[in-house]
C-alpha positions in Angstrom: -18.8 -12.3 -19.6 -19.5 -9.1 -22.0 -16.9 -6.8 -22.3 -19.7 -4.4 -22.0 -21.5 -5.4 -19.1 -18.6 -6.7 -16.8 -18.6 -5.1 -13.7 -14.7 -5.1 -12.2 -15.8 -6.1 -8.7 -17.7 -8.9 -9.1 -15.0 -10.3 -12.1 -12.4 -10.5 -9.4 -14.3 -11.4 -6.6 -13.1 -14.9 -6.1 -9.3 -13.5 -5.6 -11.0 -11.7 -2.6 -12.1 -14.9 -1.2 -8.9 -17.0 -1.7 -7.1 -14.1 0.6 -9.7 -14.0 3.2 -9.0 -18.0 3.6 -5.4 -17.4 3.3 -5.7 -15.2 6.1 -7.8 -17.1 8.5 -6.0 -19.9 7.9 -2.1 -18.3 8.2 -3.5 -16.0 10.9 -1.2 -16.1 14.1 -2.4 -15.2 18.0 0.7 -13.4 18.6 2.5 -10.5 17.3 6.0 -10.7 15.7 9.0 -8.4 13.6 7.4 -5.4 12.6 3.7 -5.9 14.0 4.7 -5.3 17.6 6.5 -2.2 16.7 3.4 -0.8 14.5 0.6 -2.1 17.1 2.5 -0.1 20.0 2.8 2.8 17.9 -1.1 2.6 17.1 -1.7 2.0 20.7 0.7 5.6 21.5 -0.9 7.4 18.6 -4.4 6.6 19.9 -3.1 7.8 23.3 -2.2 11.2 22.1 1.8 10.9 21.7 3.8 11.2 18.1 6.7 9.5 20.1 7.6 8.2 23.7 8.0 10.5 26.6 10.2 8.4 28.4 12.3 7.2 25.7 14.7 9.2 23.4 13.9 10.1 20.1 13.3 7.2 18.0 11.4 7.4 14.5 11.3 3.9 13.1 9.2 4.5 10.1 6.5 6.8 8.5 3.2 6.9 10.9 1.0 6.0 8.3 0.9 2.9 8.5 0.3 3.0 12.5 -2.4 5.7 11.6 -4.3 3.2 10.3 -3.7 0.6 12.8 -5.0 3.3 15.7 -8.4 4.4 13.5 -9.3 0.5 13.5 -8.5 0.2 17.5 -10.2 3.6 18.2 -13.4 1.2 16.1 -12.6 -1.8 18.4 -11.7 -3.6 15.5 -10.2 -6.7 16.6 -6.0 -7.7 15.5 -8.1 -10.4 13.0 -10.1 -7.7 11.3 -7.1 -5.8 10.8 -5.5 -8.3 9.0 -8.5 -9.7 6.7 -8.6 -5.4 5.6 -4.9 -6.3 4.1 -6.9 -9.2 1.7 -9.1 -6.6 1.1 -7.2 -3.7 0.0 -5.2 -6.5 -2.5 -8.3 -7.8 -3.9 -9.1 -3.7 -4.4 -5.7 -3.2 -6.2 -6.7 -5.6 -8.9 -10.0 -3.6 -9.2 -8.0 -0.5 -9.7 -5.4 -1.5 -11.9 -8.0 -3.3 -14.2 -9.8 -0.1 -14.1 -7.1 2.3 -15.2 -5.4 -0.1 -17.8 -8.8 0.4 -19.2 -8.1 3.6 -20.0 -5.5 2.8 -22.3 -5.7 -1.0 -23.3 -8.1 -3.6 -24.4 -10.1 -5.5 -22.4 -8.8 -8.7 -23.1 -4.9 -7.4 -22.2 -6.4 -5.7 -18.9 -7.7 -8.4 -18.1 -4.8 -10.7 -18.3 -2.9 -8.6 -16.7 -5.1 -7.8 -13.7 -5.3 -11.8 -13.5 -1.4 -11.9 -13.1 -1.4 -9.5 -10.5 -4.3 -11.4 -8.4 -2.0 -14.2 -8.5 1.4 -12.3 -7.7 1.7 -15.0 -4.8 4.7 -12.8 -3.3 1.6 -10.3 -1.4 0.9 -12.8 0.4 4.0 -12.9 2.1 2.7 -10.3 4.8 -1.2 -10.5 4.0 -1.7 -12.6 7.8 0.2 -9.6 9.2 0.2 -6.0 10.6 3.2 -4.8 8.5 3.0 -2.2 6.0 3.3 -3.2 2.9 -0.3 -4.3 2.0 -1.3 -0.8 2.8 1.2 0.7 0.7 0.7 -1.8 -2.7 -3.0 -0.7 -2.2 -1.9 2.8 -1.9 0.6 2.7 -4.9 -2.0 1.7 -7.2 -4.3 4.3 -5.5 -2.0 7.1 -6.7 -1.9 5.3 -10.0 -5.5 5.3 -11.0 -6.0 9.0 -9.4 -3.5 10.3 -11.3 -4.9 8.7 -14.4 -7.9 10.1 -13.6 -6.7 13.5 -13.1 -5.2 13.6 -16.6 -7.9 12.4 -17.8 -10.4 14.8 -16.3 -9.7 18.7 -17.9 -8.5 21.5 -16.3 -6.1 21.8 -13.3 -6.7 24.0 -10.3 -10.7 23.1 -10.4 -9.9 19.0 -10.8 -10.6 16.9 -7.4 -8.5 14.2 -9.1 -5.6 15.8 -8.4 -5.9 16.4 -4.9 -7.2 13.3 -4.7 -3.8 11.5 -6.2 -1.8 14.2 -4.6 -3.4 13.0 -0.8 -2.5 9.7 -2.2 0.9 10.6 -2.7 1.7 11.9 0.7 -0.2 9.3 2.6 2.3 6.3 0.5 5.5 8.4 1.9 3.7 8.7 5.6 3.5 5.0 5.1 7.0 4.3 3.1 9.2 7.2 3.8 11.1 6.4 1.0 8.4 7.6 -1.7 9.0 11.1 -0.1 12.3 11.6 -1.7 10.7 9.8 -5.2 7.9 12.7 -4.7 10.8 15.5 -4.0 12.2 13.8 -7.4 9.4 13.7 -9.2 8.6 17.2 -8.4 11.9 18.4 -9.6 12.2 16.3 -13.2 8.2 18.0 -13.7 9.3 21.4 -13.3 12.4 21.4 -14.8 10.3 19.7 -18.0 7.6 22.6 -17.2 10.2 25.3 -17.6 10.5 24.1 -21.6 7.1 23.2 -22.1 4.6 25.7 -20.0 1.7 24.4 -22.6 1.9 20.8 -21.5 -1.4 20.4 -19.4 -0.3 17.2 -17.9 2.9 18.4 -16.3 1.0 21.2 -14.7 -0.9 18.9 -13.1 2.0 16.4 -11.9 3.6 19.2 -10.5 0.2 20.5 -8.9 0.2 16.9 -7.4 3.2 16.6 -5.7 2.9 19.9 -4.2 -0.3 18.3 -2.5 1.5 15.5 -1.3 4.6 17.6 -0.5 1.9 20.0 1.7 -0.2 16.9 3.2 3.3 15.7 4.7 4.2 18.9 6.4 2.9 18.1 9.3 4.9 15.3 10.4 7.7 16.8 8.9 7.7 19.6 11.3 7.4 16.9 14.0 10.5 14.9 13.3 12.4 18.6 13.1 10.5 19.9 16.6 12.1 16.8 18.0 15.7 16.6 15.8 16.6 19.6 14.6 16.7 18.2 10.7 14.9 19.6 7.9 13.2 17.0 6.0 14.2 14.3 8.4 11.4 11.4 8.0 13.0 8.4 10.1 16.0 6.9 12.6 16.1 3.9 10.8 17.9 4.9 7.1 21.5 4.3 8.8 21.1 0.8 9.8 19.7 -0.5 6.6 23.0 1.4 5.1 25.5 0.1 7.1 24.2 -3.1 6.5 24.7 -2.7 3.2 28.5 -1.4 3.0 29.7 -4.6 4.9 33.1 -5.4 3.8 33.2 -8.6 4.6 33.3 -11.6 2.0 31.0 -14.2 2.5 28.3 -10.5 3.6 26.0 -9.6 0.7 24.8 -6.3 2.4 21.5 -8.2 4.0 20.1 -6.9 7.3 20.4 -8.8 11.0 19.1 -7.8 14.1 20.5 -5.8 17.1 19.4 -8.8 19.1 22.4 -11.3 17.8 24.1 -8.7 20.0 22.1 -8.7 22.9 21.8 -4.9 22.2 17.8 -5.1 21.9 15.1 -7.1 23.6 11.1 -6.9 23.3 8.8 -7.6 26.3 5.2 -8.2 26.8 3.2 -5.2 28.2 1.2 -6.6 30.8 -1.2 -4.4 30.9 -2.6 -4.9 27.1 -3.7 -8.4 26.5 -4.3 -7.9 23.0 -0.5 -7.5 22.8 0.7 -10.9 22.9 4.1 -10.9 21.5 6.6 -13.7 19.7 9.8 -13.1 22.0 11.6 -16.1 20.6 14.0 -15.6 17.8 12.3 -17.0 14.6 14.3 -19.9 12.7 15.9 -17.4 9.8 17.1 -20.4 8.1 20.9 -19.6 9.2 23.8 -22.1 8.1 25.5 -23.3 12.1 28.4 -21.0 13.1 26.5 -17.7 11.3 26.1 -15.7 15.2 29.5 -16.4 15.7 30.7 -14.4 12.4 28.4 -11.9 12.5 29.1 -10.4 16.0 33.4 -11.5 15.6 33.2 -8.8 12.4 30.3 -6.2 13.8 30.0 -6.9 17.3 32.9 -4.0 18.1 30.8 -1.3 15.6 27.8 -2.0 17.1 28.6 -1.1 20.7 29.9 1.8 19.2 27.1 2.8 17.6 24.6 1.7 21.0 26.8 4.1 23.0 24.0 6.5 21.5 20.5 6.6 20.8 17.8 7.8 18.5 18.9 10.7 15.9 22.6 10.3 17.5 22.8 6.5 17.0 21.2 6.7 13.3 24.1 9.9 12.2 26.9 7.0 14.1 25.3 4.0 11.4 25.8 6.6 9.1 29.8 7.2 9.6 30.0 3.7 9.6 28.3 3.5 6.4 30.7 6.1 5.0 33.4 4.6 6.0 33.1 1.0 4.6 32.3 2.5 1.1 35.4 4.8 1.4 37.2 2.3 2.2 35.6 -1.0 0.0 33.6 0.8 -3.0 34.0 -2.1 -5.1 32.6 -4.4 -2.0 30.0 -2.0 -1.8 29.0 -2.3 -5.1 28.9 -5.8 -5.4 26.7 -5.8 -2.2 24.0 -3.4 -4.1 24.3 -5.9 -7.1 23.5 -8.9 -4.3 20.7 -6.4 -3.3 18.6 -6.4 -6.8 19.1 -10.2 -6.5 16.9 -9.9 -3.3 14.6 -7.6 -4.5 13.7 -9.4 -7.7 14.0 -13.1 -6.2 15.0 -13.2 -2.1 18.4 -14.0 -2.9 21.1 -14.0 -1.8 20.9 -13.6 2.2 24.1 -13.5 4.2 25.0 -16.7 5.7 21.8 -18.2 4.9 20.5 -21.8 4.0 20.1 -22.6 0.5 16.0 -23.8 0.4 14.0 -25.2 -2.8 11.1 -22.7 -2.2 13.7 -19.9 -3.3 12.7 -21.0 -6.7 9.4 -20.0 -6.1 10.0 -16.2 -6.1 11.6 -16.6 -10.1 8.7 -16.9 -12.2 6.1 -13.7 -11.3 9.4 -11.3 -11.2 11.1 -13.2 -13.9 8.1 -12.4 -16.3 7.9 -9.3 -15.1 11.7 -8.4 -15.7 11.8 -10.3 -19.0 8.7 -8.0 -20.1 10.8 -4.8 -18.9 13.7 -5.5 -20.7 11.8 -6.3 -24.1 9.7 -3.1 -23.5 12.5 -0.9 -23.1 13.5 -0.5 -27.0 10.2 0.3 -28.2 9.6 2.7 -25.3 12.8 5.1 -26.0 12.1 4.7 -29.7 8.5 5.6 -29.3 8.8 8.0 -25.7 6.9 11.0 -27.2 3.7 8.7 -28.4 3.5 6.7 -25.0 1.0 8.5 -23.2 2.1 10.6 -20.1 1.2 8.7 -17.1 2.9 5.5 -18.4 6.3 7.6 -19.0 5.6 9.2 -15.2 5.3 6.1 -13.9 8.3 4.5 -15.2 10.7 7.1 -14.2 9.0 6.7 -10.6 9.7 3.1 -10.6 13.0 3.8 -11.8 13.9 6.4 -9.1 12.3 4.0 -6.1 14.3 0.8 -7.3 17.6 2.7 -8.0 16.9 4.0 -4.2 16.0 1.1 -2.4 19.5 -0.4 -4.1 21.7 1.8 -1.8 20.1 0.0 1.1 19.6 -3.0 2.4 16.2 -4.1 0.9 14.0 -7.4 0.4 11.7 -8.8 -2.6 8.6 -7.0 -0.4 10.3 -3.7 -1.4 9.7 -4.6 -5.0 6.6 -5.9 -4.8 5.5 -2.0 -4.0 6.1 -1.4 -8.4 5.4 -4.2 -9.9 1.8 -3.4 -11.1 3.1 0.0 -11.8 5.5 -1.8 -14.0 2.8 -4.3 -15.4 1.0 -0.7 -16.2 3.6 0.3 -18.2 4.6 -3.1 -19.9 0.2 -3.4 -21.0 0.8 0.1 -22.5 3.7 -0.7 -24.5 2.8 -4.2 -25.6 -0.6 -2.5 -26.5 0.6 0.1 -28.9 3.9 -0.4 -30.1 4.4 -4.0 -29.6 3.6 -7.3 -32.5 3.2 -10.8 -30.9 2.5 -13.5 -33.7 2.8 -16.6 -32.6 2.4 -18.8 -36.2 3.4 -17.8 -39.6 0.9 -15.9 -41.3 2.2 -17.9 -44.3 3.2 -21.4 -44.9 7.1 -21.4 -43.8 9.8 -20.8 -47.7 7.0 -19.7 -49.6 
C-alpha cells in the first residue's frame, strides 16, 4: 500500500476482526470477578444512586467505567454487545497510536510498531469481559493522541484539543483512580517547569490540560467527600491492595486473595435481573494444596479485625495494618514491591501459586518492550532537550504510574495500561537519536 494513500482504518482492519472472533468465541453466559461488581454498579447508576442506600459507604473503584456500562443498558445493548465494544476500542487504539507516531516518525517505523501493539496478546486477557481495562488502554492512547494534537495545533486558551485531551484525562482517572494522582503529579512537575520557563507554549498547555481533567473530576470528588468526609478521596479499595502488599510472611510476595478464603464475603444472584447471571463458584486460581490453610493461619486474625468495620472505616483499618507490616518488615516490604514489577511485567510470581508453561508466554511482548526501554534510556538523557515534548511528558507519566502501582499489589493488566505510551516513546527515540545497522557497511579488517 502507498504510504500516501493508506488510510489507518482500513490498514488495521483485520486486527478488528480477529478480536471480534476472539470474543464470540471466549464470550461467557455468566458474570464473574470484577464484571458483577461493575454491571450492578451500572444497573444503580442507571437507577439514579452514586452508591447504595442500604449498605455503608463502599467505593470500589472510579465510576467510569460503570458509566459506560449504564449508557449501553439505558440503549438496551445486550452483555454481548458490551463486550464486542472492548475489541473495538483495541482495534481503535492501534488506529490512534499509528496516527500520532505519525506525527513524529516514518511510516515504515509506525507501522511496525502499531503492528506490535495489534498483537500485544496480553489485551486479550479481559477483551470477553466487562472489566475496565479495555476502556482505559483505549482511553490512555486517547489522551495521547489529543494531547499531541493540542501541541500540535497553536495557541492555548482558543485550542479544542486541549479540552479535548484534558476530558480525556479525567474520564482515564474516573475509570482508574490511580491516574488522578499521576494528573495531580503531572500538574505539579508542569508548573513548577512553568515558573522557569513562562515562554514555553507547550507547558502552558499541559498545565491548561490537567486543570480540565482536574475540573471534569470534581464532581465525583465532591461525592466521595459528601459521603466520607475526605478531601480528594477517590475509592475504599487502596488499603486492601496495600496490605496485601506489606505481608511479612516468607513464602508471600505481596499478591492479592480474596475476602472469601475467609468466609468474610459472598456474592448472590439478584433474582429479579435475569441478565445478571453470576459465577458463584470459586474459579481454579491455580493454587499449590495446603495454600487456604496458610493464608487464613497468618491473616485470618487481621482480617476479622479489619471486618469489624466497613466502608471508609474498614479501608483507614487495611491501612494501619499496611503501616504496621512495613514498620515492622521494610526490607520484606521491599522485596514484595520487587516480586510486584515481576508481576507487572510477566504475571509472576503469585503467592502460593502453581508454576504453569503458559507463564512463558507473558516474556516476549514485555521483554521487547523493557529491553527497548532500557537501550532508550542513554540516548534520551543525553538528548532530553531535542526529544520533542510530548514524548518527554509521557515518559515521566509512565514513570510516575509504574512507580505507583509498585507500592500496591498490582497485576501485568496494570502495565498493559503504558505500554503503547512506552512504544511511543521508544519509536521517537529509535527515530531520531538511534543507528541500527545490521551488516558492515564494509567488508570486515579492511
Amino acid at each position: 500500500m502507498s504510504q500516501k494513500n493508506y488510510n489507518p482504518y482500513l490498514l488495521f482492519l483485520p486486527f478488528l476482526l480477529i478480536y471480534i472472533a476472539y470474543v464470540l468465541i471466549k464470550r461467557e453466559p455468566v458474570l464473574w470477578g470484577d464484571e458483577i461488581r461493575h454491571y450492578d454498579e451500572a444497573v444503580r447508576y442507571a437507577s439514579g444512586y452514586f452508591l447504595n442506600p442500604d449498605k455503608p459507604v463502599v467505593i470500589s473503584n472510579g465510576p467510569g467505567y460503570p458509566l459506560w456500562i449504564t449508557f449501553f443498558l439505558l440503549l438496551h445493548i445486550p452483555l454481548l454487545g458490551l463486550k464486542l465494544i472492548n475489541a473495538i476500542l483495541i482495534y481503535l487504539s492501534i488506529v490512534l497510536l499509528f496516527k500520532t507516531l505519525r506525527y513524529y516518525v516514518s511510516f515504515r517505523l509506525a507501522l511496525l510498531i502499531s503492528v506490535f501493539w495489534g498483537c500485544y496478546y496480553h489485551n486479550l486477557d479481559f477483551m470477553p469481559y466487562l472489566y475496565a481495562e479495555n476502556a482505559a488502554v483505549f482511553l490512555t492512547i486517547l489522551l495521547l493522541f489529543l494531547f499531541v494534537k493540542a501541541v500540535q495545533h497553536t495557541g492555548s486558551w482558543k485550542n479544542k484539543y486541549v479540552y479535548f485531551a484534558g476530558l480525556a484525562f479525567g474520564y482515564l482517572a474516573l475509570t482508574k483512580v490511580i491516574f488522578g494522582y499521576v494528573m495531580v503529579c503531572m500538574l505539579g512537575g508542569t508548573v513548577l517547569i512553568f515558573l522557569f520557563n513562562r515562554n514555553a507554549d507547550t507547558v502552558r498547555k499541559s498545565i491548561l490540560i490537567c486543570l480540565v481533567g482536574l475540573a471534569s473530576v470534581i464532581p465525583y470528588l465532591t461525592l466521595t467527600y459528601a459521603h466520607t468526609g475526605k478531601f480528594f478521596y477517590w475509592a475504599t479499595s487502596g488499603g486492601n491492595n496495600l496490605y496485601w502488599m506489606s505481608t511479612p510472611y516468607a513464602g508471600e510476595y505481596g499478591s492479592w486473595f480474596p475476602a472469601a478464603m475467609f468466609q468474610l464475603d459472598s456474592t448472590t444472584n439478584r433474582a429479579g435481573d435475569t441478565k445478571r447471571v453470576v459465577d458463584v463458584e470459586e474459579r481454579s486460581t491455580g493454587y499449590i494444596p495446603g495454600t487456604v490453610d496458610s493464608i487464613r493461619e497468618h491473616h485470618e486474625a487481621t482480617y476479622k479485625d479489619i471486618y469489624r468495620f466497613s466502608g471508609v472505616q474498614r479501608d483507614e483499618a487495611y491501612k494501619r495494618h499496611f503501616f504496621e507490616n512495613v514498620k515492622k518488615h521494610p526490607k520484606k516490604y521491599l522485596y514484595n514491591c520487587f516480586s510486584n514489577v515481576g508481576r507487572m511485567l510477566f504475571n509472576f510470581p503469585f503467592t502460593y501459586s502453581v508454576q504453569k508453561p503458559g507463564t512463558l508466554l507473558r516474556i516476549p511482548l514485555n521483554g521487547i518492550i523493557v529491553l527497548f526501554s532500557l537501550l532508550c534510556l542513554v540516548p534520551t538523557f543525553l538528548n532530553w532537550r531535542k526529544i520533542n515534548f510530548p514524548a518527554r511528558y509521557f515518559l515521566i507519566f509512565s514513570v510516575l504510574y509504574f512507580g505507583g502501582s509498585i507500592l500496591g499489589s498490582a497485576e501485568i493488566r496494570m502495565f498493559t495500561m503504558i505500554a503503547p505510551l512506552l512504544l511511543f516513546w521508544i519509536g521517537i527515540v529509535l527515530e531520531n537519536f538511534v543507528r541500527i545497522r545490521l551488516k558492515e557497511e564494509q567488508p570486515f579488517n579492511t
